[in-house]
Short mmCIF file of the C-alpha atoms (twelve columns), coordinates in Angstrom:
data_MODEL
# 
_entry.id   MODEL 
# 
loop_
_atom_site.group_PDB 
_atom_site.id 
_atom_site.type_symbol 
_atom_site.label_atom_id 
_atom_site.label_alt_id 
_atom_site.label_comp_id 
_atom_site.label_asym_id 
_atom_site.label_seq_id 
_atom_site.Cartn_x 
_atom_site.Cartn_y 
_atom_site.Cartn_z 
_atom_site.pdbx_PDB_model_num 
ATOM 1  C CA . UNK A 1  13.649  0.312   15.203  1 
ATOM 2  C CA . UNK A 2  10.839  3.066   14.633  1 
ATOM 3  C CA . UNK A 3  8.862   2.524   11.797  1 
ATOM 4  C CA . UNK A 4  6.289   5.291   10.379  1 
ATOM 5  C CA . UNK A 5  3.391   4.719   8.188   1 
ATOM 6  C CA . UNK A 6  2.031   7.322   5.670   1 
ATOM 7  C CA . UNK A 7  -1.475  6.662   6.896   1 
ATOM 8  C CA . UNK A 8  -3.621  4.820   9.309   1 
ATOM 9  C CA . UNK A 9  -6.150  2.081   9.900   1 
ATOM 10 C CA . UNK A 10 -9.547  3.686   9.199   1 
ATOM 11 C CA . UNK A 11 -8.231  6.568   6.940   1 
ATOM 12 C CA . UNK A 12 -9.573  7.128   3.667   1 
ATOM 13 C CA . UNK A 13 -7.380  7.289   0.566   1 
ATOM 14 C CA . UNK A 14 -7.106  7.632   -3.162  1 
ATOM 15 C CA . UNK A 15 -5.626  4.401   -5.285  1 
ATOM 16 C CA . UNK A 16 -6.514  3.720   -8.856  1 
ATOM 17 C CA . UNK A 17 -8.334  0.981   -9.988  1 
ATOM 18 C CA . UNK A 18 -9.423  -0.250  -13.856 1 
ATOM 19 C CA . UNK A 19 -7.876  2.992   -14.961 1 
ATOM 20 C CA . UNK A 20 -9.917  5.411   -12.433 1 
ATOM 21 C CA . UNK A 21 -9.702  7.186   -9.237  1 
ATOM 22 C CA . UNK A 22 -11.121 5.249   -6.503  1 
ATOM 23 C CA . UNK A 23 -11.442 6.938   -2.510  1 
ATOM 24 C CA . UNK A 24 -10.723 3.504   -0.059  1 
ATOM 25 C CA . UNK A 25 -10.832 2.876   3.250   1 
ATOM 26 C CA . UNK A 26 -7.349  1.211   5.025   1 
ATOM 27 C CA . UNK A 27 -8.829  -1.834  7.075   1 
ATOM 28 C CA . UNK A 28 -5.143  -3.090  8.165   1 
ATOM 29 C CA . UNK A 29 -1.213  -2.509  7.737   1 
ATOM 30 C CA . UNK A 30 0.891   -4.869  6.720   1 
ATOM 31 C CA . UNK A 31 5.114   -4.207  7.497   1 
ATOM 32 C CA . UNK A 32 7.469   -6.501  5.718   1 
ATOM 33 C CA . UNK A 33 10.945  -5.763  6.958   1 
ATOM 34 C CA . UNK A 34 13.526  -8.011  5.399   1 
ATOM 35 C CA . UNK A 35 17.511  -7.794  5.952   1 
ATOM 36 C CA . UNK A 36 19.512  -7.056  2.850   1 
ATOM 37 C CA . UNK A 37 21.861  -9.610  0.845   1 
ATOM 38 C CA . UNK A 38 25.466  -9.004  0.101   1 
ATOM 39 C CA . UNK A 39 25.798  -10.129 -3.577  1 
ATOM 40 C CA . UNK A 40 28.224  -12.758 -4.248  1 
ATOM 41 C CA . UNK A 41 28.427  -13.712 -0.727  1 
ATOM 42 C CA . UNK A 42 26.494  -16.584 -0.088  1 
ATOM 43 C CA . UNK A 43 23.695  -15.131 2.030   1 
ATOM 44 C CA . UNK A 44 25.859  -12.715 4.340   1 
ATOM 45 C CA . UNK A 45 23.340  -9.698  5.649   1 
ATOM 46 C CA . UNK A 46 24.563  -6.603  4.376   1 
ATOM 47 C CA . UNK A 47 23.122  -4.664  7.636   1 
ATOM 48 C CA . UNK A 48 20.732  -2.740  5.483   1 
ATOM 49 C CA . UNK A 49 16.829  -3.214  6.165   1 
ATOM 50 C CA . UNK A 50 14.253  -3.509  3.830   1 
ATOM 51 C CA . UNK A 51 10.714  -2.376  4.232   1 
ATOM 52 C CA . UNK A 52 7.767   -2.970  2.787   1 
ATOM 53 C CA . UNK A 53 4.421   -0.888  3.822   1 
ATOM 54 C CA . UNK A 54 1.165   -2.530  2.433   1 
ATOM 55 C CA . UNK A 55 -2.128  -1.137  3.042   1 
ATOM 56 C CA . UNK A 56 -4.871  -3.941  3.616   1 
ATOM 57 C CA . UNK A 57 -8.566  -2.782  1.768   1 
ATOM 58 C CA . UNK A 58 -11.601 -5.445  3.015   1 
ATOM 59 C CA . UNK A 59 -14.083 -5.231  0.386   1 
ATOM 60 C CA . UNK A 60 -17.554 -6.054  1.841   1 
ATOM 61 C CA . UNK A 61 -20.703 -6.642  0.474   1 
ATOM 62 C CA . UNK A 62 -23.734 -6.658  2.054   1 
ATOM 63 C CA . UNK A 63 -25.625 -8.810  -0.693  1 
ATOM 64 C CA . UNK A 64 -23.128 -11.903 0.144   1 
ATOM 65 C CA . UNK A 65 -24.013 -14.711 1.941   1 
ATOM 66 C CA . UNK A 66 -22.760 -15.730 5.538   1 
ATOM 67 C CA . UNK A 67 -20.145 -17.801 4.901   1 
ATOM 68 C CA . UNK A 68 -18.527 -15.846 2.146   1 
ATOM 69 C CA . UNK A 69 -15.214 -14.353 2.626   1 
ATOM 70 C CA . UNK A 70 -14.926 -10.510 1.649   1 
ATOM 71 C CA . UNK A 71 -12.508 -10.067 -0.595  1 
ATOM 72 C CA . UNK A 72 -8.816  -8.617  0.133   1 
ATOM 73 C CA . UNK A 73 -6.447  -6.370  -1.541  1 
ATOM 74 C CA . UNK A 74 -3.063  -4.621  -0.395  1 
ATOM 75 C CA . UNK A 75 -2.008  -1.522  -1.866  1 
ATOM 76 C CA . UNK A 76 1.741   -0.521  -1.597  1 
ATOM 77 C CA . UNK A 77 2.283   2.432   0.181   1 
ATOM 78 C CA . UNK A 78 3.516   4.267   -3.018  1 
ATOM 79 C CA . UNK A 79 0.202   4.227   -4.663  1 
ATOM 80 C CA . UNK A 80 -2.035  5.499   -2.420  1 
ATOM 81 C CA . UNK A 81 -2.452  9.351   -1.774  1 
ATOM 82 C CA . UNK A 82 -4.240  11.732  0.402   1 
ATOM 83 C CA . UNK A 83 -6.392  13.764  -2.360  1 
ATOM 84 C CA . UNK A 84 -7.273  12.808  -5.585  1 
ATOM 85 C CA . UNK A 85 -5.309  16.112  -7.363  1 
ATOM 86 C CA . UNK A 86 -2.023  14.208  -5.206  1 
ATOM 87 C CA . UNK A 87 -2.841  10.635  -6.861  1 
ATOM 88 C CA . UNK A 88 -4.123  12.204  -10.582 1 
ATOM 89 C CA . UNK A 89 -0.644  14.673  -10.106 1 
ATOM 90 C CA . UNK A 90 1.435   10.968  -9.725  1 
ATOM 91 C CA . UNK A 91 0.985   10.488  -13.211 1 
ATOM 92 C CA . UNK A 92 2.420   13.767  -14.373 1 
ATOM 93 C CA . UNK A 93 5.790   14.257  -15.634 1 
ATOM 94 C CA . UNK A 94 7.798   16.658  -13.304 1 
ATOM 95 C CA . UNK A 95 8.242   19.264  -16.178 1 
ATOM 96 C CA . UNK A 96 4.117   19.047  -16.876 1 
ATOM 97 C CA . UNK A 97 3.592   20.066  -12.865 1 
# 
């Protein structure tokens, strides 16, 4: 199994956050790849994969102290973007494009 990523670890990308446009660096990837469930059948795999691409974002702060951890957030794969017009053009309705 080959899986691709739409970026990289140390690229810089474009998520929102509170309601604005926010350019982030990707510190780590995360793949989730889970086998799909027949319904009905009592947990028989339906041969189908699942996969789930999460992009890991280390927060740091120099003013912390030592033993602090830096905080952690994962951003699904869907909702980050190379350009801000890409991310700010998610949110548009294909008839407003």
């Amino acid at each position: 199994m080959e899986i691709k990523t739409k970026f990289n670890v140390g690229d810089k990308v474009w998520i929102m956050r509170d309601n604005k446009p926010e350019n982030i660096r990707i510190d780590g990837v995360e793949i989730k790849v889970r086998g799909g469930i027949i319904p009905g059948s009592g947990g028989i795999l339906s041969g189908e994969l699942y996969t789930n691409i999460l992009y890991v974002e280390i927060q740091r702060n120099d003013n912390r102290c030592a033993g602090d951890k830096d905080p952690i957030y994962y951003h699904n794969e869907c909702s980050c973007f190379s350009t801000k017009k890409e991310l700010l053009d998610s949110f548009l309705n294909e008839d407003e494009k």
